[in-house]
N, C-alpha and C positions, 0 to 999 in steps of 0.2 A: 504493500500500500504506500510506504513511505515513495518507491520511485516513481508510483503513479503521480502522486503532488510535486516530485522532485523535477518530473518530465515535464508537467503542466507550469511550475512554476518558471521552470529554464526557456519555456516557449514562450511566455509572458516577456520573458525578459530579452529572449533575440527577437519579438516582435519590438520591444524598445530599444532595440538597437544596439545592444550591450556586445559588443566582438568578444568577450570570454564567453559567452552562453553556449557558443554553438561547441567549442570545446567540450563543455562540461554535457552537453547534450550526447553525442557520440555513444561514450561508454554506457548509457545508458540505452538507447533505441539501437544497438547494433548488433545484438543478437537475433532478435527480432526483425529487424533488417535484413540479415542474413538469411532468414529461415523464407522470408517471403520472396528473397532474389533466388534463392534454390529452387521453391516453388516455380519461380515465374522460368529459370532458365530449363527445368526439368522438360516445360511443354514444348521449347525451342529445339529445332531441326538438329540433328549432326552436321557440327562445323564450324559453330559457331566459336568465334576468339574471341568472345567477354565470356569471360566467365562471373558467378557468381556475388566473389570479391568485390571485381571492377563494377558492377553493375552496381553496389550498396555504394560503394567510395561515390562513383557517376550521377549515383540517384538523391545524394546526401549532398553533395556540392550544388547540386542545382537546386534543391530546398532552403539551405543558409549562404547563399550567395551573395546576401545584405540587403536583399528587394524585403521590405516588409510582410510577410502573408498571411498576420492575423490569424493564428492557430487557434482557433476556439479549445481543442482539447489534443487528446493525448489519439482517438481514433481520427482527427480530423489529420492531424498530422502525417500518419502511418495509409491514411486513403489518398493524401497526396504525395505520399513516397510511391505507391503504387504506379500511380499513375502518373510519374517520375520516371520509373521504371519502365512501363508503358513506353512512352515517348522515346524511349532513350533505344530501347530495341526494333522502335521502328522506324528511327530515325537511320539505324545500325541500317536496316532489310530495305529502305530508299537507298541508300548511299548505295548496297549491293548490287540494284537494278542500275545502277546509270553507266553508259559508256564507258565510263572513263575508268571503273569498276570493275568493268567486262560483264556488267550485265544484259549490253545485245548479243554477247557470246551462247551458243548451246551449251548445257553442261555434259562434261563428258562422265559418266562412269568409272572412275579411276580403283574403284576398289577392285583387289585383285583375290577373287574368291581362293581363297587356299581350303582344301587341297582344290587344282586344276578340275578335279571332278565334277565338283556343283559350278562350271564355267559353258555357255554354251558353245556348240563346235564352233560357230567360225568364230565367234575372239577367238576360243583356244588356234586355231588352226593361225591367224595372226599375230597373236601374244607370240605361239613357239617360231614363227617368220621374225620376229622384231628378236626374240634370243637367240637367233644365229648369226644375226648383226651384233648384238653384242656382246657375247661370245669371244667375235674377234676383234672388237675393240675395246673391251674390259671385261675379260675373262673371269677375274676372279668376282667379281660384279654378277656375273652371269650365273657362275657357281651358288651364289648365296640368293639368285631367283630362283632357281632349279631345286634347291633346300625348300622354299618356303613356298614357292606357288603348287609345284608336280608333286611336293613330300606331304607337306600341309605343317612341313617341323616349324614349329614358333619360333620365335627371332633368336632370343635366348641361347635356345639350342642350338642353333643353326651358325652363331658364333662359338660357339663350345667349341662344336665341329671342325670348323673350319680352321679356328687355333687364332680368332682377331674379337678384339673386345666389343664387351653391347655398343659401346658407344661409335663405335666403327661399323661394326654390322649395321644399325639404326641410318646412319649417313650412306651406308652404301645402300640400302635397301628406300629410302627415300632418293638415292639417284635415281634407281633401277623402276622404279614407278613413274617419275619424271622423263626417264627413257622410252619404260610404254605409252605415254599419254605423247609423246612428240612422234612417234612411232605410229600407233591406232588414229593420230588425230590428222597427221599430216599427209 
């Protein structure tokens, strides 16, 4: 009860203009901030680069910005963080659509079903054309697609194996999908 008055009182006070308020406000609405930007990124696409975090910090800075907003209360506050939040991912999903964004581009497909089996034949029958290019232009690149697309072994392993660390595996297996997607697209 006390941080419900403590919330209400601190809104009172970054309505008066007080620049420590919104400090002190934070530790308090940012659990609860959090729990609603989880919610709200939960129902968002795969792909998305805000995550959670970014979205409460994004959603928080545009509510104490120092424009006055008259919080009546402690729900009135947490319903314009929402819809803070709101704004803020679909201001994210405009900017995604515009040209400049590559949003008159098609999207390609770039997931690469491992194992190869649940892949239909002609990708498969392209993906394994676009590995015999690279193959001979980075072999061991080629190696650690051949593990992970045709085996279905997970990256982890598939570094064990080959005797090079995740963090090299990760890098070379994000080339090797950049290599299919220039390969399938072009």
């Amino acid at each position: 009860m006390t941080d419900l008055l403590n919330i209400t009182t601190i809104l009172s006070q970054l309505d008066s203009g007080d620049p420590s308020a919104a400090e002190q406000l934070l530790p308090l609405v940012y659990d609860e901030l959090r729990k609603l930007a989880a919610t709200r990124m939960a129902r968002e696409s795969a792909g998305q680069t805000l995550d959670a975090t970014a979205l409460v910090h994004e959603a928080y800075l545009r509510l104490v910005d120092g424009t006055s907003a008259n919080w009546d209360s402690r729900g009135h506050f947490f319903a314009a963080a929402a819809e803070a939040m709101r704004r803020i991912l679909i201001d994210r999903a405009r900017a995604k659509q515009r040209p400049k964004h590559g949003g008159d581009r098609d999207r390609v497909d770039l997931e690469i079903n491992c194992p190869a089996s649940n892949e239909q034949p002609d990708r498969l029958l392209a993906i394994d054309e676009a590995l015999g290019r690279l193959e001979i232009e980075h072999p061991h690149i080629a190696d650690l697609l051949k593990l992970r697309y045709f085996a279905g072994m997970p990256l982890k392993d598939a570094a064990e194996l080959l005797g090079i660390s995740p963090a090299t595996a990760k890098r070379r297996w994000a080339f090797a999908r950049a290599f299919l997607y220039g390969e399938l697209t072009g």
